[in-house]
Backbone bond lengths (Angstrom), bond angles and torsions (degrees), N, CA, C in turn:
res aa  C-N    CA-C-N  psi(-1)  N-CA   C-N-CA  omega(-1)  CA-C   N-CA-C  phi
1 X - - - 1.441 - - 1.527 109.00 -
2 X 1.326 122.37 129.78 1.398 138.38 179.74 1.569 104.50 -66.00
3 X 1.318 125.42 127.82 1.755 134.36 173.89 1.534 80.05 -37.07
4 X 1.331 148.25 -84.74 1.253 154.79 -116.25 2.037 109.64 -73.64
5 X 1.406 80.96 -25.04 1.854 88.90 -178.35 1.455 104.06 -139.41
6 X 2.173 106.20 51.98 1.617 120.62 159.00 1.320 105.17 -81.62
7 X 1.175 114.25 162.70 1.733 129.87 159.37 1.061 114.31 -130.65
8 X 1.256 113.88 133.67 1.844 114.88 -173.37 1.417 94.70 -114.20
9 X 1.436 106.88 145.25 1.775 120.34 -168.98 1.812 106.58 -80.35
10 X 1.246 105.54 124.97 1.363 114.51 150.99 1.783 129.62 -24.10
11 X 1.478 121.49 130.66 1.442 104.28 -151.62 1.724 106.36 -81.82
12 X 1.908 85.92 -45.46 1.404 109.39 160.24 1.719 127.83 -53.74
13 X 0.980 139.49 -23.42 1.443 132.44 -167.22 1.783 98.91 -156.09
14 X 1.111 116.40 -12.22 1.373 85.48 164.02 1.537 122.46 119.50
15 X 1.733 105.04 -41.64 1.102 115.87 -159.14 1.467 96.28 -104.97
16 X 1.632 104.52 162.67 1.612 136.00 -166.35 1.622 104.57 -67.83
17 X 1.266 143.72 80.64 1.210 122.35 -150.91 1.532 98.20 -142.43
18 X 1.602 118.16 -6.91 1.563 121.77 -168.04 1.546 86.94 -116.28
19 X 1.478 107.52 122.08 1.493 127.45 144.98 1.618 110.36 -68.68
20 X 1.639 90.07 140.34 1.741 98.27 159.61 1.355 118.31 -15.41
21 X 1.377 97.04 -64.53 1.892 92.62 -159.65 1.796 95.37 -88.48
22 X 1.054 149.67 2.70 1.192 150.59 144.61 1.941 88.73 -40.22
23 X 1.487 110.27 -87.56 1.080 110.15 -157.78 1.230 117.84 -52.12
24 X 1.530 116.90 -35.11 1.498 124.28 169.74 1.585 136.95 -17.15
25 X 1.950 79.16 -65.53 1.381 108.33 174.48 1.429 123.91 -68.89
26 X 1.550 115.69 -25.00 1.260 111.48 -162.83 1.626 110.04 -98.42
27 X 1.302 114.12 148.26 1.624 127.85 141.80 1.479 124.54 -139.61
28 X 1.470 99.30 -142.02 1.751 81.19 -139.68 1.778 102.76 -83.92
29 X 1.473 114.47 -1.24 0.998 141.15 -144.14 1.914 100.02 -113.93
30 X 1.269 90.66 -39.16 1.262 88.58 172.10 2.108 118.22 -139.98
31 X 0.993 80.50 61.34 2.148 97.78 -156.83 1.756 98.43 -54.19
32 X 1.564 94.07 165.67 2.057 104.27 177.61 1.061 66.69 -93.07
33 X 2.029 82.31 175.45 1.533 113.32 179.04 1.342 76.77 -119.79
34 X 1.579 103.29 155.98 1.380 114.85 167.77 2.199 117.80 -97.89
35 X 0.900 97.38 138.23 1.351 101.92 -174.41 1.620 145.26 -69.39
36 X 1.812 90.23 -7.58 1.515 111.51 171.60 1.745 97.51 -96.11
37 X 1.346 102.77 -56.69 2.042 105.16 -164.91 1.506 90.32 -75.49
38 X 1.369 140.93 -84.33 1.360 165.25 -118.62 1.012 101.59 73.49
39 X 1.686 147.31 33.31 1.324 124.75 150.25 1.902 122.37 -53.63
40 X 1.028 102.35 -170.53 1.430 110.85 176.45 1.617 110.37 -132.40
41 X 1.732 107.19 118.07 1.750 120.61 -170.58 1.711 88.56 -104.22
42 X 1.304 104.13 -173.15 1.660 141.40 158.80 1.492 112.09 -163.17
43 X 1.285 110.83 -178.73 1.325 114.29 176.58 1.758 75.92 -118.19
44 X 1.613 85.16 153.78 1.551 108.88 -165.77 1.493 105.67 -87.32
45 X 1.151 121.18 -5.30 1.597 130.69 -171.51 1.236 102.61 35.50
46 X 1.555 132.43 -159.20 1.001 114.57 -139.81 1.872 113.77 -112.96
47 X 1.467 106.68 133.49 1.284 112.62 173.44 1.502 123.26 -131.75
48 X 1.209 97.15 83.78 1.446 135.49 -154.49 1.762 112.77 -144.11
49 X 1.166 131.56 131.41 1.367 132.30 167.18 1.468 107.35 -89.23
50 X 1.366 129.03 -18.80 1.228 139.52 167.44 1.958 128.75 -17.39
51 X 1.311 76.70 -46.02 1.599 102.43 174.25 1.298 140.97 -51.67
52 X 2.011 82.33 -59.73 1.768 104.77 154.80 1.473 126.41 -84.59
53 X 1.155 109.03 -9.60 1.607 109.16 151.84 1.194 126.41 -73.83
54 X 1.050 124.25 -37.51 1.592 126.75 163.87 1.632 113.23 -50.84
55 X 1.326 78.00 -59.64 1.994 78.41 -170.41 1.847 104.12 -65.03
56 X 1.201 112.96 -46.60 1.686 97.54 168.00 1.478 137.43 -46.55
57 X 1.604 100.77 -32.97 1.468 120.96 -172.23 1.337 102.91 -108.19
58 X 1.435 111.05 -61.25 2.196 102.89 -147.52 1.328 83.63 -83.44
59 X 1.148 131.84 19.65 2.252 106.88 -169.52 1.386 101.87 -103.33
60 X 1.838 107.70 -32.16 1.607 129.01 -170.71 1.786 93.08 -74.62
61 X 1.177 122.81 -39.88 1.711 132.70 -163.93 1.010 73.04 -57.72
62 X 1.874 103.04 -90.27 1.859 116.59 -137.02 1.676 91.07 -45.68
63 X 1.505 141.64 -68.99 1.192 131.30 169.98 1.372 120.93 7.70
64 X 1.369 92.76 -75.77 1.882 103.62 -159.37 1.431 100.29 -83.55
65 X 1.437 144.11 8.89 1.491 164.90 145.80 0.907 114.85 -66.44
66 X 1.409 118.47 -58.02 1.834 116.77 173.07 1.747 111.43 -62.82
67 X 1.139 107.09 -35.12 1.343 111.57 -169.24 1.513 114.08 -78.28
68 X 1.182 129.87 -33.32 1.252 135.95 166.75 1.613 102.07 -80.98
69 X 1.015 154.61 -49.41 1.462 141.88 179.61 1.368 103.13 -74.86
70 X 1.260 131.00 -11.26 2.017 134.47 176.41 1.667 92.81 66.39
71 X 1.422 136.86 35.62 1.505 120.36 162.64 1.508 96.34 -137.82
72 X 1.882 75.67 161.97 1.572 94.64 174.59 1.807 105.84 -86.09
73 X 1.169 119.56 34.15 1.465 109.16 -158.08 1.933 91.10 -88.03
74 X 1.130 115.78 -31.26 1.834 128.51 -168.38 1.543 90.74 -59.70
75 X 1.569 107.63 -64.12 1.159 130.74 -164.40 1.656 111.31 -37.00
76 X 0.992 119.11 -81.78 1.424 139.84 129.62 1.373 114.46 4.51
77 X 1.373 127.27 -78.03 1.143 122.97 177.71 1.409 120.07 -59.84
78 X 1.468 116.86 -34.98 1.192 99.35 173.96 1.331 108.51 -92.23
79 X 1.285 160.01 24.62 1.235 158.35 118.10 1.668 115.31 -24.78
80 X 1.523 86.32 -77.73 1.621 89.48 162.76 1.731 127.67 -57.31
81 X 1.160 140.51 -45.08 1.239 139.66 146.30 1.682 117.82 -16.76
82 X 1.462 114.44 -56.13 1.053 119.04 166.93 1.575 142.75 -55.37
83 X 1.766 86.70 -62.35 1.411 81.92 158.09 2.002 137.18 -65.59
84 X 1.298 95.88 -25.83 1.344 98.74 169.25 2.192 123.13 -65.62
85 X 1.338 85.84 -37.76 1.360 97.96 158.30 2.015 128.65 -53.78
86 X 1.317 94.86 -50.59 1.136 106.12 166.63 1.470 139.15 -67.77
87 X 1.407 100.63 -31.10 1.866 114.00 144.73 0.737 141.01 -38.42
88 X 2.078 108.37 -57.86 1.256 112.93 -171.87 1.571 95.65 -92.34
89 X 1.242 137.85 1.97 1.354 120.77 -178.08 1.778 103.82 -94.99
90 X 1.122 105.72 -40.14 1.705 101.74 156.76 1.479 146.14 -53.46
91 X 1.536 91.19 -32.00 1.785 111.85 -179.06 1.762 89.59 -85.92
92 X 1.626 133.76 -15.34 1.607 123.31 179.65 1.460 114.52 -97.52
93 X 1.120 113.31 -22.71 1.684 120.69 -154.82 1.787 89.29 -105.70
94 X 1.678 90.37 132.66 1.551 93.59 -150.42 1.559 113.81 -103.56
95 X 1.168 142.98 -168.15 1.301 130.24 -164.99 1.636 127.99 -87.83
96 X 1.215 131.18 137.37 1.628 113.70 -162.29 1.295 90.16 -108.74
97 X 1.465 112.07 151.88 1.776 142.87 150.87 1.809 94.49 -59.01
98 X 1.823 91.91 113.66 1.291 102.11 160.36 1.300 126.52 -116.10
99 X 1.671 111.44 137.19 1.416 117.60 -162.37 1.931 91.95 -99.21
100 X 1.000 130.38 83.28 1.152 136.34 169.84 1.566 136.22 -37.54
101 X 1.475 101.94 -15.76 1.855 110.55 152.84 1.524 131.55 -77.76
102 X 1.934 101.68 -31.13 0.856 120.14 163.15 1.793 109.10 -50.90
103 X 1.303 100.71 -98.49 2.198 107.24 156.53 1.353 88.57 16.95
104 X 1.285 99.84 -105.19 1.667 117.25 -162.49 1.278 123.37 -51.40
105 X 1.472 130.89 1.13 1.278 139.98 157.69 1.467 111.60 -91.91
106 X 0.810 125.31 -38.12 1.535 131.88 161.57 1.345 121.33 -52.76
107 X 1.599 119.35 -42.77 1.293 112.00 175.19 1.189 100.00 -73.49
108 X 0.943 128.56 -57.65 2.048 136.31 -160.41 1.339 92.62 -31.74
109 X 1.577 116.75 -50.43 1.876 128.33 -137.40 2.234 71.98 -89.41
110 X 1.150 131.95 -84.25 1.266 110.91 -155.17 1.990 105.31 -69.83
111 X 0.926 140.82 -2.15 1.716 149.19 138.29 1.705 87.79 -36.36
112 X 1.422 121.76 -92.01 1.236 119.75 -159.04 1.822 121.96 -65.04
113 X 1.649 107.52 -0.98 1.357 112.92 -171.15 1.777 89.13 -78.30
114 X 1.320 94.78 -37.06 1.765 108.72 -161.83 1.205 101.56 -57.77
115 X 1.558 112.39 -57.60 1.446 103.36 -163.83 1.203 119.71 -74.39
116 X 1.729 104.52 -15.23 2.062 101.25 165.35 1.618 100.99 -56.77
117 X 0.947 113.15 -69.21 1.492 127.65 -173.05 1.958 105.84 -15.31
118 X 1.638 87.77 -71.59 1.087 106.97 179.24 1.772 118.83 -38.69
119 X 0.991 96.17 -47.05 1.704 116.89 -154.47 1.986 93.57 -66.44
120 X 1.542 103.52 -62.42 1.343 133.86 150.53 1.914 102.09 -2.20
121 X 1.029 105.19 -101.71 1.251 137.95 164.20 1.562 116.12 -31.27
122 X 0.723 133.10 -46.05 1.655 143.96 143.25 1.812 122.19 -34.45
123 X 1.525 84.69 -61.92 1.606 105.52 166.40 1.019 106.47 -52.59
124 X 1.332 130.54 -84.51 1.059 136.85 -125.37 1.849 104.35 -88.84
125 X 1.377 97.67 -31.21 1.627 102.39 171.55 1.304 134.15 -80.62
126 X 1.676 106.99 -17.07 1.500 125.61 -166.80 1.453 119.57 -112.43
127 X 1.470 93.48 -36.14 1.596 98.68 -171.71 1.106 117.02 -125.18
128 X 1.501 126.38 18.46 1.363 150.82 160.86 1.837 99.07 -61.64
């Protein structure tokens, strides 16, 4: 089966009912409905530390690789490495049951982290 004509299974019932770009589009914030149950999925994006290991470790490597060989060829390669990585870990990792009060409590709580932040930052830079 071609990535382009996958189906990823329903979290609630089971069945094949989310296209790629179904899953693409969705999170938890704004989830598909599925078309047999009408529950509400997302793709879980990523829950993985993988990420921040890379960027702590492989970003400083490929870096100090390009710079001692003088090309962008490392650079590059691991670009591509990545993104291909990031494909296949999206096209495997499968669809989550979204509780949609949850979602929306989550944004509010980092919404309101921001605007402390913000507010913070204002203060402290402007009216100091």
């Amino acid at each position: 089966m071609l990535l382009g004509q996958a189906m990823y299974s329903c979290p609630n019932c089971n069945e094949e009912t989310f296209s790629i770009l179904d899953k693409f589009k969705s999170y938890s914030f704004k989830p598909a409905k599925c078309v047999k149950c009408g529950e509400l999925a997302s793709s879980k994006g990523c829950n993985s530390a993988l990420p921040v290991f890379v960027g702590m470790f492989g970003v400083p490597v490929v870096l100090f690789v390009a710079h001692i060989l003088k090309s962008w060829a490392s650079i590059i390669l691991a670009l591509i490495v990545i993104v291909l990585a990031s494909c296949i870990s999206f096209h495997r990792e499968p669809m989550a049951k979204v509780n949609i009060e949850k979602a929306k409590n989550q944004y509010w709580l980092a919404f309101y982290i921001l605007l402390i932040i913000l507010v913070w930052l204002m203060y402290d830079g402007f009216l100091r």
